[in-house]
C-alpha positions as CSV (number, residue, x, y, z in Angstrom):
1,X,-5.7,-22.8,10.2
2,X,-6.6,-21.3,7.4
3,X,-8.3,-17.9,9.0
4,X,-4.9,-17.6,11.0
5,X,-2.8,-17.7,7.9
6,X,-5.4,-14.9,6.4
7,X,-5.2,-12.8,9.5
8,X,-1.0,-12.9,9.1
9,X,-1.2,-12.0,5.5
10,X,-3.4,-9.0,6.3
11,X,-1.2,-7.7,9.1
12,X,1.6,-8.2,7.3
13,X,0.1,-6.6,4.0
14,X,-0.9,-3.5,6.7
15,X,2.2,-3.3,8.5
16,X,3.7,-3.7,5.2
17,X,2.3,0.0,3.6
18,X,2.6,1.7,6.8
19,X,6.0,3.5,7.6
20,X,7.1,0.0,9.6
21,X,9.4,-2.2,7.4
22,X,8.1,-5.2,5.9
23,X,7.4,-7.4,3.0
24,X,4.0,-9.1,2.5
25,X,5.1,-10.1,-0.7
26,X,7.3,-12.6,0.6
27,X,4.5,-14.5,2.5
28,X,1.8,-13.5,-0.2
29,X,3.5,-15.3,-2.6
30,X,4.6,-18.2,-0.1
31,X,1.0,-18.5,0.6
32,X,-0.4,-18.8,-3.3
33,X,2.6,-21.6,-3.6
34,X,1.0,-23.8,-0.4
35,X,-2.3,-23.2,-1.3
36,X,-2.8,-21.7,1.5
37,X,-6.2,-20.8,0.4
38,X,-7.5,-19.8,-3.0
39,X,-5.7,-17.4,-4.7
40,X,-8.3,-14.7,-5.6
41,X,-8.6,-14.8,-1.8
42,X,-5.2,-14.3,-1.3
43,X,-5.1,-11.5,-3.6
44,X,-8.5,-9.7,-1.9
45,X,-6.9,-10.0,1.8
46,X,-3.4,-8.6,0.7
47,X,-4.9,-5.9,-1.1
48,X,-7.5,-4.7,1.7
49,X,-4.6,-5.2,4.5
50,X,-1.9,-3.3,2.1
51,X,-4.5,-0.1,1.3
52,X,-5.6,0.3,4.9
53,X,-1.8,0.5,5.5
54,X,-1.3,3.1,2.7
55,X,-4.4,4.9,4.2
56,X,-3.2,5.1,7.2
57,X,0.1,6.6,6.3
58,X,-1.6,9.0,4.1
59,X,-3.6,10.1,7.0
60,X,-0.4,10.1,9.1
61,X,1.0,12.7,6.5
62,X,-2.0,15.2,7.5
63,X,-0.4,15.9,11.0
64,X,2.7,16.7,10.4
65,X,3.3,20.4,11.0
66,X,4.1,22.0,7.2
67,X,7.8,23.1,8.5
68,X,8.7,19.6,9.2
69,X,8.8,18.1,5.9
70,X,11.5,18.5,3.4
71,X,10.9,20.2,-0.5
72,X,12.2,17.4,-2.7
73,X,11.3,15.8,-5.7
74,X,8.4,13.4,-4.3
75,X,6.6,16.2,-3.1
76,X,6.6,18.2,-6.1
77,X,6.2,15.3,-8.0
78,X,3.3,14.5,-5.8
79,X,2.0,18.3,-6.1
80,X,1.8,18.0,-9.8
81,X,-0.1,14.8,-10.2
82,X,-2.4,14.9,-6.9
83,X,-4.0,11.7,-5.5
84,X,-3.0,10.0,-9.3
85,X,0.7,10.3,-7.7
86,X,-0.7,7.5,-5.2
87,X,-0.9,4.6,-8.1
88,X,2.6,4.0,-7.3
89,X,2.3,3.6,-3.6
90,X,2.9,0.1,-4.2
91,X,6.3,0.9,-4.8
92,X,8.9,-0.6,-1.8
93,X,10.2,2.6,0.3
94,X,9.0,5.2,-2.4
95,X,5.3,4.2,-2.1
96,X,5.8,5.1,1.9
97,X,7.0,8.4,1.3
98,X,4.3,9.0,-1.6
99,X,1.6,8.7,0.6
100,X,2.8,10.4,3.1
101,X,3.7,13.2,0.9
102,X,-0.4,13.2,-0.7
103,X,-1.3,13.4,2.9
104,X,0.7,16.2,3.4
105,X,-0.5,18.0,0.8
106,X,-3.9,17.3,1.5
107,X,-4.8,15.5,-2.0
108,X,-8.0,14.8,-2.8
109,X,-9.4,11.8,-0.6
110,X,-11.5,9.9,-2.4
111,X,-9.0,10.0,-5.3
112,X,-6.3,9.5,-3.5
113,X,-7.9,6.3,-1.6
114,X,-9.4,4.8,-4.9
115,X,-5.6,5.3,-6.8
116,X,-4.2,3.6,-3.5
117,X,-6.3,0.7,-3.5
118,X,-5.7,0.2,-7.3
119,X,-2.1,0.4,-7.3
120,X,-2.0,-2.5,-4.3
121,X,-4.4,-4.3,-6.2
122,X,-2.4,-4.8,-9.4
123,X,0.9,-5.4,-7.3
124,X,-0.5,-8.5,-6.1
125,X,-2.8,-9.6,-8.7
126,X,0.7,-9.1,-11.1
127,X,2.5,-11.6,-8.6
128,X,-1.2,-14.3,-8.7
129,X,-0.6,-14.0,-12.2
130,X,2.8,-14.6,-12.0
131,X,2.6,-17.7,-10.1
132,X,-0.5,-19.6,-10.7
């Protein structure tokens, strides 16, 4: 039972950062309050399943054709910090449009991946805290 519930969390936490709607935060913390399984594990399956995600939309943001995306203030925002815009793409809706924005603009990979990751990471590990 247990590897089911992980598998859920991770698609959620995936489907979650992508451009689908979704909250893996809900069943994240849902999980840590059942005990689902240990926390730290928890907190390492939501993060891996909610960067992919972000990853994925990032990568999604280096196809689309230059004249189809707006000039607003996420992209220019995103144009003056580089991949270190990405530590917010935890952020509900905003964090969506972030990465697809570094994408986009072709931000450094590595940088942008790492800031990603680290950003989902503390999202959760702030809600662990939180709760246990």
């Amino acid at each position: 039972m247990e590897a089911a519930s992980l598998i859920g969390l991770f698609a959620s936490s995936f489907l979650s950062a992508s451009v689908l709607p979704g909250s893996s935060e809900i069943i994240f913390v849902t999980m840590i309050l059942n005990e689902a399984a240990p926390a730290w594990t928890l907190l390492w399956v939501a993060t891996i399943g909610n960067t992919l995600g972000g990853i994925a939309t990032f990568i999604l943001g280096r196809f689309i054709p230059s004249h189809k995306l707006p000039s607003n203030k996420v992209f220019a925002w995103v144009q003056q910090w580089g991949g270190f815009s990405l530590l917010i793409s935890w952020v509900p809706l905003v964090g969506d449009v972030v990465c697809v924005a570094a994408g986009w603009l072709r931000t450094h990979f590595v940088l942008s991946v790492s800031c990603i990751a680290l950003g989902k990471f503390f999202r959760y590990w702030i809600l662990m805290v939180g709760l246990t």
